[in-house]
N, C-alpha and C positions, 0 to 999 in steps of 0.2 A: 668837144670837151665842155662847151656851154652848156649843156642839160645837166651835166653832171655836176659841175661848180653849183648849179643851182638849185639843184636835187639835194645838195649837202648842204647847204645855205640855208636851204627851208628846214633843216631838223636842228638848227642850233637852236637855242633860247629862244634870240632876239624876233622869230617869226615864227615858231612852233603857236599853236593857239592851244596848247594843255592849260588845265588850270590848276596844274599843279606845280609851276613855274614861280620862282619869287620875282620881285620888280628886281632885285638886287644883280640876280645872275642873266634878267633882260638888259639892264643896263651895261653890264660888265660885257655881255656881246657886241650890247653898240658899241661903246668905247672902244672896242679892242678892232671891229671894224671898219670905225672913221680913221684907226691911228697906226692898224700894222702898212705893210708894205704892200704892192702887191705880190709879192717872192713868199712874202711870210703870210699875207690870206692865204694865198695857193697852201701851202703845209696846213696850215690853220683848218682849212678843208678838205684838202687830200693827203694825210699824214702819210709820213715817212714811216713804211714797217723793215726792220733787218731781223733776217733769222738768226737767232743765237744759239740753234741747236747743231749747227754744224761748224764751229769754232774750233774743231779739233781736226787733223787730216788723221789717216787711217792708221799712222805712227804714234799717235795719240800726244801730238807735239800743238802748242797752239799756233793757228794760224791768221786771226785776226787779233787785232789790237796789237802786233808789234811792230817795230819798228824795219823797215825795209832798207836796202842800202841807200838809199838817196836820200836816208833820214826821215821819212812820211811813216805814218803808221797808217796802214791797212785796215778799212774798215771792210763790214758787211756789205756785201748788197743787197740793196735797195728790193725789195718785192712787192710788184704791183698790188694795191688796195681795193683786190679783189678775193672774194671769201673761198675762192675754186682756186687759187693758186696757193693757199697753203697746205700744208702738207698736215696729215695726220697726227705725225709721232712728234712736231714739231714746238719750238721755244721762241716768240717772237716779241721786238721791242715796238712798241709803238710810238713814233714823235709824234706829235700834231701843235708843236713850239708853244702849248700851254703847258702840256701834261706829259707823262711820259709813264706807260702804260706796258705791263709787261702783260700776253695771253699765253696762257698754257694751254694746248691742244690735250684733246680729251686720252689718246693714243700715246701719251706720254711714257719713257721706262722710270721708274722712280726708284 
């Protein structure tokens, strides 16, 4: 998983060499850098994606976001942050604990 944290690392701000980068948002990489966690670098670099296009079971009842009998609410699962595991027709949220990033797949029904 080392190559990859690092492979992500190099396309942030704070080491990309574009020069069309401000010192503002190089800065704001380091800071955020020196001061997250390492639980929250880890998201910071490999965000958290949930699909939201299957939130419904076939009864067209919701199935995530409610409450279960033990009182927990149900979330999505997690889908690896790889560009071959998403699905065509699909709605996905992206965390990465700065931003929160909805993609819509091109195969969308609208």
């Amino acid at each position: 998983m080392l190559p990859l944290f690092i492979n992500s690392l190099n396309k942030r701000e704070i080491f990309r060499q574009a020069s069309n980068i401000k010192p503002d948002e190089r800065m704001h990489d380091y800071i955020k850098l020196n001061t997250l966690t390492p639980l929250a670098i880890n998201n910071w670099l490999y965000p958290k994606i949930y699909p939201i296009h299957n939130i419904y079971d076939n009864k067209n009842s919701l199935t995530i976001g409610v409450e279960n009998d033990n009182g927990n609410i149900t979330l999505p699962s997690i889908t690896p942050c790889i560009f071959d595991k998403f699905e065509e027709n699909g709605i996905y949220l992206i965390d990465d604990n700065d931003m929160i990033y909805v993609y819509i797949c091109n195969d969308v029904n609208k």
